[in-house]
DOVOMAR-544014 format. One record per atom (N, C-alpha, C): x, y, z; residue in one letter. Coordinates in nm, 2 decimals. Layout:
PT       X       Y       Z  resn
PT       X       Y       Z     A
...
! end
This chain:
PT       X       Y       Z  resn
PT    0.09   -0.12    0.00     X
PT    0.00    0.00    0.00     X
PT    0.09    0.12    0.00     X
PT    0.06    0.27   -0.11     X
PT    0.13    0.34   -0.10     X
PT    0.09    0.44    0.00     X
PT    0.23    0.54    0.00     X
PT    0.20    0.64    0.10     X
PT    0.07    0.70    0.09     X
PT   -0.01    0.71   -0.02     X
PT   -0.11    0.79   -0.08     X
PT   -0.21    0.78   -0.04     X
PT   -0.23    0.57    0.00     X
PT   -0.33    0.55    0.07     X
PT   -0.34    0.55    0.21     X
PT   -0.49    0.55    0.29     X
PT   -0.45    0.55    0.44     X
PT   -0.60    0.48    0.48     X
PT   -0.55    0.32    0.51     X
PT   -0.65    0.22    0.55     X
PT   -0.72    0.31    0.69     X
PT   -0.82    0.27    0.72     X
PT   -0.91    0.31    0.81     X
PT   -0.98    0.16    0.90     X
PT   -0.94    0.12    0.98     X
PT   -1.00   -0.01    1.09     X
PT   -1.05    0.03    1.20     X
PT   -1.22   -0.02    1.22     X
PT   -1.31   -0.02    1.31     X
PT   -1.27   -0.14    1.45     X
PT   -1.27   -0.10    1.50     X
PT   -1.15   -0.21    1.64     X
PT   -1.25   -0.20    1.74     X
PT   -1.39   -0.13    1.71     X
PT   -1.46   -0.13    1.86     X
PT   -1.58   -0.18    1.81     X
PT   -1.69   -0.22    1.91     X
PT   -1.81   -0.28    1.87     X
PT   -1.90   -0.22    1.84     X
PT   -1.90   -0.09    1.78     X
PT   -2.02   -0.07    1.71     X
PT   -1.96   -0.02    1.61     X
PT   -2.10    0.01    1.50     X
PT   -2.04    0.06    1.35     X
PT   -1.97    0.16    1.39     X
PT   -1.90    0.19    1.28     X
PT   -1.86    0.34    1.25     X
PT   -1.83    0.40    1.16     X
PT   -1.87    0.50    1.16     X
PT   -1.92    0.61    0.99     X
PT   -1.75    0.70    0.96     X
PT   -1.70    0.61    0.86     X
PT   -1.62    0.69    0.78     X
PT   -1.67    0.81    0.67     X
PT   -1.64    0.94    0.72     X
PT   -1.70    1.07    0.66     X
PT   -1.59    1.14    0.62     X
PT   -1.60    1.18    0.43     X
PT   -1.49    1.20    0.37     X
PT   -1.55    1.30    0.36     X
PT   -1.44    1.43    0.38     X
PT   -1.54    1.57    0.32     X
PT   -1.44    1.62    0.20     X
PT   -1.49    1.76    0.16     X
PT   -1.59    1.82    0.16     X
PT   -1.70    1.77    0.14     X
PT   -1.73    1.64    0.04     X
PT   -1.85    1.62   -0.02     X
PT   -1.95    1.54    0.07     X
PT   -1.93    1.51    0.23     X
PT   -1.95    1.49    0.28     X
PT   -2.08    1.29    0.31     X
PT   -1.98    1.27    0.19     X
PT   -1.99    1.14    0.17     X
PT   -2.00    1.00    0.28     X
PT   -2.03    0.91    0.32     X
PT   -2.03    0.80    0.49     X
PT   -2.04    0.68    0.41     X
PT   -1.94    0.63    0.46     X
PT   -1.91    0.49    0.46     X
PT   -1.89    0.41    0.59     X
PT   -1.98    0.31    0.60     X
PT   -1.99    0.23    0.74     X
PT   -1.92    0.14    0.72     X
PT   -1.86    0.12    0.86     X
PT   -1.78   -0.04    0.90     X
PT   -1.83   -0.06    0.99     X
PT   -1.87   -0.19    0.98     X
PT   -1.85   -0.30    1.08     X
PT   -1.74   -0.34    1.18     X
PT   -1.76   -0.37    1.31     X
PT   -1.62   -0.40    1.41     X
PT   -1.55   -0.52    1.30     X
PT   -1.44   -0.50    1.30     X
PT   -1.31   -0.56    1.23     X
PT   -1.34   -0.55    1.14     X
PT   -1.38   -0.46    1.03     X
PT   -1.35   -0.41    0.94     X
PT   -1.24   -0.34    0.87     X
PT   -1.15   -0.30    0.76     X
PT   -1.11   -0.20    0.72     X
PT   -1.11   -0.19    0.60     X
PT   -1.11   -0.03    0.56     X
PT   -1.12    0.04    0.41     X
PT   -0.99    0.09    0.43     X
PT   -1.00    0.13    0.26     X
PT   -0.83    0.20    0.26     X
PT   -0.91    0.29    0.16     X
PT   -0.89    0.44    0.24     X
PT   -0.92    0.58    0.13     X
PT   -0.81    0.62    0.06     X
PT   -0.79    0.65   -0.11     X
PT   -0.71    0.70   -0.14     X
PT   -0.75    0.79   -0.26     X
PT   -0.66    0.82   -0.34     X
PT   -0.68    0.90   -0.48     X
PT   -0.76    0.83   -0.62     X
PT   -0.83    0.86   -0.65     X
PT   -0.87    0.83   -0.81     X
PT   -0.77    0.76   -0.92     X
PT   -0.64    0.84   -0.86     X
PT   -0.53    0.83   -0.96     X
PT   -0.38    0.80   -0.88     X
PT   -0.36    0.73   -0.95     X
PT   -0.19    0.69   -0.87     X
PT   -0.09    0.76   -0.82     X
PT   -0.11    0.88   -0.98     X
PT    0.00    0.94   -0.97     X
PT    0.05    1.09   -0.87     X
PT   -0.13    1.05   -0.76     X
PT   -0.13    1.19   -0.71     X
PT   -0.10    1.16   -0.56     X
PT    0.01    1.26   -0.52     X
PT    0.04    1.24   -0.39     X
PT   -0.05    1.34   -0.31     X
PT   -0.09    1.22   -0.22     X
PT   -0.24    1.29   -0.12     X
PT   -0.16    1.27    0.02     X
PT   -0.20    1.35    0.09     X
PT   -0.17    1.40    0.28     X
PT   -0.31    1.36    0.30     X
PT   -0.33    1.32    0.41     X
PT   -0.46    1.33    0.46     X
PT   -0.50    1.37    0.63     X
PT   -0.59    1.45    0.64     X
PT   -0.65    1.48    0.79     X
PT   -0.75    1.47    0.83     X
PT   -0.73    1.41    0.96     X
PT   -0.85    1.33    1.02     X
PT   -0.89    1.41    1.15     X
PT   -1.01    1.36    1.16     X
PT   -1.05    1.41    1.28     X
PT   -1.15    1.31    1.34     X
PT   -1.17    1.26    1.45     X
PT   -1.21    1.16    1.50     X
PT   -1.34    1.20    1.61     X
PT   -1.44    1.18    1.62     X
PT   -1.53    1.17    1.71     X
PT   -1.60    1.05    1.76     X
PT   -1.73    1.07    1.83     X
PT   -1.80    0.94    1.90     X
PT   -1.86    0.85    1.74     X
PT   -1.77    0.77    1.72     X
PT   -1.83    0.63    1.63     X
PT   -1.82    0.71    1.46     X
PT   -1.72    0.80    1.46     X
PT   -1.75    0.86    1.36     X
PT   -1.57    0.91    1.32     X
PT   -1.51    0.90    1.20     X
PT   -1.42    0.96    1.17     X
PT   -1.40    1.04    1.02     X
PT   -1.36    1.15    1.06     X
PT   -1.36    1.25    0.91     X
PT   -1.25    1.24    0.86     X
PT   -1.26    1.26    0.71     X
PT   -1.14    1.27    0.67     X
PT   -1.10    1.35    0.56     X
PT   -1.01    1.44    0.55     X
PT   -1.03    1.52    0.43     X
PT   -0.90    1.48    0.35     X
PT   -0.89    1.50    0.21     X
PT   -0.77    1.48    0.14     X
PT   -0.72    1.59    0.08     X
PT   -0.58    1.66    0.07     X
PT   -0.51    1.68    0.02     X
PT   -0.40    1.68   -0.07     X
PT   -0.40    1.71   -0.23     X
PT   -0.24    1.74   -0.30     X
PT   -0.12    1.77   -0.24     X
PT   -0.04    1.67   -0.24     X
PT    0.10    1.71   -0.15     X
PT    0.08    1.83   -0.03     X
PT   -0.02    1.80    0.07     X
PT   -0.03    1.85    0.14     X
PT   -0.03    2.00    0.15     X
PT   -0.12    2.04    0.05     X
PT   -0.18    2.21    0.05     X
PT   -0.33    2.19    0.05     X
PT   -0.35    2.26    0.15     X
PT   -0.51    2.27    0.21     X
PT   -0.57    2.39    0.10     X
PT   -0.48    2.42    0.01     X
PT   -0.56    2.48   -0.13     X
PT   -0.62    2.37   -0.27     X
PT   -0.53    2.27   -0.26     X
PT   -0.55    2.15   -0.31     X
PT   -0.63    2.06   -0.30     X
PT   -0.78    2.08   -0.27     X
PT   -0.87    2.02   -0.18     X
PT   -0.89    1.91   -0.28     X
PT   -0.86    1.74   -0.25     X
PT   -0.89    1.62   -0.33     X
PT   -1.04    1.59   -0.34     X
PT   -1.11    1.60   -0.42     X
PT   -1.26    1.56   -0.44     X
PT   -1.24    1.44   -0.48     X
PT   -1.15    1.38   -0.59     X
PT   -1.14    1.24   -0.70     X
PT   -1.09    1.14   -0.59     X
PT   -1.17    1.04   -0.52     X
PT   -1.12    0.95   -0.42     X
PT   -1.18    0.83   -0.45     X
PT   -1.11    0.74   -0.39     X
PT   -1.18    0.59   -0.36     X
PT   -1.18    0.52   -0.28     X
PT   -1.28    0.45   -0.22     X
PT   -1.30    0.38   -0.04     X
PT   -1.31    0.24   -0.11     X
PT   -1.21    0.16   -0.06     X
PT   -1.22    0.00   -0.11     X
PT   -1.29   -0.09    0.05     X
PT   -1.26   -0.22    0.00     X
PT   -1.32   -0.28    0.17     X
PT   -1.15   -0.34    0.12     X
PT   -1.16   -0.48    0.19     X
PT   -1.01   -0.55    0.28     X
PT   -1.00   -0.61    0.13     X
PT   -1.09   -0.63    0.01     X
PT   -1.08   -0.76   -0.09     X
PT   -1.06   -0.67   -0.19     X
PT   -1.06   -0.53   -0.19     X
PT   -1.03   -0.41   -0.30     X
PT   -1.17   -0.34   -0.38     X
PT   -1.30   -0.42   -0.34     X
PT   -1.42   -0.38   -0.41     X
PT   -1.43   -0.23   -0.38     X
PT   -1.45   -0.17   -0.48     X
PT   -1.47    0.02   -0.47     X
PT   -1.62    0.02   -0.36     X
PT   -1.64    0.10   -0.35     X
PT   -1.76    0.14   -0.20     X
PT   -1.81    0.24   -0.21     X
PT   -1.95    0.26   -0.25     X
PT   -2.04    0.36   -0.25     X
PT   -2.06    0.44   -0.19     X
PT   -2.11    0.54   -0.18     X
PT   -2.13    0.65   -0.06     X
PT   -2.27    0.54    0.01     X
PT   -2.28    0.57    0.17     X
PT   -2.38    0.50    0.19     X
PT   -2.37    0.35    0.23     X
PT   -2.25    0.34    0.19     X
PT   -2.22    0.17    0.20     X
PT   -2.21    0.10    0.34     X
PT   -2.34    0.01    0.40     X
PT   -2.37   -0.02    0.51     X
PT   -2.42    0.06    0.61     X
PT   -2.50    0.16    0.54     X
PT   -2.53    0.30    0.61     X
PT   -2.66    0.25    0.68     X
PT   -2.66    0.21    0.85     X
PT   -2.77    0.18    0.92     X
PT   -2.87    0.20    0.88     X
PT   -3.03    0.16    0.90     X
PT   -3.13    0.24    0.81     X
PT   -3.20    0.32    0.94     X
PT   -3.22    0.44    0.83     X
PT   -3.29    0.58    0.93     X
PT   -3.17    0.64    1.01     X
PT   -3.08    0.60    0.96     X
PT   -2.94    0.64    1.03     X
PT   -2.93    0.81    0.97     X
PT   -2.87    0.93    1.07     X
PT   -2.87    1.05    1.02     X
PT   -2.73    1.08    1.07     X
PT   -2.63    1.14    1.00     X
PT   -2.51    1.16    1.06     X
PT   -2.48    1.30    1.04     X
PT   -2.36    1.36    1.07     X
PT   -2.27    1.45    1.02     X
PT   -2.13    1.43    1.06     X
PT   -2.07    1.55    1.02     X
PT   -1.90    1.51    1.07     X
PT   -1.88    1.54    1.21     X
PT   -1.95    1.52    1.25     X
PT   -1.96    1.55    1.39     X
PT   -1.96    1.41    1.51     X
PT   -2.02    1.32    1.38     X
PT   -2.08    1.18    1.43     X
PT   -2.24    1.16    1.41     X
PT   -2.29    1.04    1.45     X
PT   -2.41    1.00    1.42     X
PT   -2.52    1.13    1.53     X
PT   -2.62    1.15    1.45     X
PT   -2.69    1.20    1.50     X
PT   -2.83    1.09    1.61     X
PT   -2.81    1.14    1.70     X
PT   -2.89    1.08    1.78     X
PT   -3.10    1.13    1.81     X
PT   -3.19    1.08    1.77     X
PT   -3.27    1.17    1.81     X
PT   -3.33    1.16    1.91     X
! end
């Protein structure tokens, strides 16, 4: 795996909502799960920053690490390489933000 990518593993017992922004896209895992987020394209070196809350982790991408370079073109795989939808194992009636899951 290159520097470019940066796998993502759920280690606790409940889901949890991987949230890529800006486009504010969620991708659920299941406990022992993991995705690996990276670029569209190979040849782009991406930085990435995260931010972590309750059952919920953000993540935004970056071009060689300039926060003017905001990465939109991404891909979320599971452990076997299948690409992953936005929404992918998204609880039902589930409401989130980057904040974490919304509770009502």
């Amino acid at each position: 795996m290159g520097r470019s990518r940066m796998p993502v593993g759920n280690e606790g017992r409940n889901d949890l909502c991987l949230f890529i922004e800006p486009l504010g896209e969620d991708y659920w895992l299941n406990p022992g799960e993991v995705f690996t987020v990276g670029p569209e394209s190979e040849d782009i070196d991406v930085w990435f920053e995260t931010f972590v809350s309750k059952d919920c982790i953000t993540v935004w991408l970056y071009e060689d690490g300039d926060a003017a370079k905001l990465l939109v073109g991404y891909t979320v795989v599971d452990a076997d390489g299948n690409l992953l939808e936005c929404g992918h194992q998204r609880p039902s009636g589930q409401k989130f933000s980057a904040a974490g899951p919304v509770m009502d």
